[in-house]
C-alpha positions in Angstrom: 92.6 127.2 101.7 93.9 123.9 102.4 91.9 120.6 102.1 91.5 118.5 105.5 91.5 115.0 105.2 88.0 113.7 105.6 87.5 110.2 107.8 86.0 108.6 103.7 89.4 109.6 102.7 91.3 107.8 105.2 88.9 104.7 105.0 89.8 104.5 101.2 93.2 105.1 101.6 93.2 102.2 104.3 92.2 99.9 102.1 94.5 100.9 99.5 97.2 100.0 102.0 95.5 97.2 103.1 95.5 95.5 99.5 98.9 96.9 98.3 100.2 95.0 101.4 98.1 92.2 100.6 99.0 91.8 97.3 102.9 92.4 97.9 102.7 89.4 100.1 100.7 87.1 97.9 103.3 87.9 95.5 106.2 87.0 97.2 104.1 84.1 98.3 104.2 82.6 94.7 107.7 83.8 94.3 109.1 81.2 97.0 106.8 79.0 95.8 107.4 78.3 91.8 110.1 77.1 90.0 110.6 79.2 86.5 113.3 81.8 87.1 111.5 83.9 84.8 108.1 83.5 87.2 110.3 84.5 90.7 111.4 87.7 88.9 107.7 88.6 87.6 106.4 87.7 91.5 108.9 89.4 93.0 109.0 92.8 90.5 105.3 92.5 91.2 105.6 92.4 94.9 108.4 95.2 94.8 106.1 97.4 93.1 103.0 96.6 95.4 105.2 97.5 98.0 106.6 100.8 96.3 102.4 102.0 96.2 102.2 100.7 99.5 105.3 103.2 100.6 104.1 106.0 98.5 100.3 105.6 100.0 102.4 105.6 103.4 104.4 108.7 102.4 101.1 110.8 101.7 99.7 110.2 104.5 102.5 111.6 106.6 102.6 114.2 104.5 99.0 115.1 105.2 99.0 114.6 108.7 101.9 116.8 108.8 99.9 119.8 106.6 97.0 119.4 109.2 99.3 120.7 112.1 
């Protein structure tokens, strides 16, 4: 028996997405916008990896939508 997707689990995942993306651009944000090189490379490992969960998130759902067929 295979679980459907329920509409409260796309709504969560949604804003999962929604803040991975968020927070992948607020992190480049401060990347561009600081001058230790130490700082760009935290802000942009950080935005790398935001964007990674944002991907994977992404992937799932495909995935999913793909099982329900």
């Amino acid at each position: 028996m295979k679980k459907e997707t329920t509409t409260k689990d796309l709504m969560a995942l949604n804003e999962l997405m929604v803040f991975e993306n968020w927070m992948a651009t607020k992190m480049k944000f401060c990347s561009e916008n600081v001058a230790d090189k130490s700082l760009k490379t935290m802000f942009n490992d950080m935005a790398n990896k935001h964007l990674e969960n944002h991907g994977k998130l992404l992937k799932y759902l495909q995935s999913a939508s793909e099982e329900e067929k």
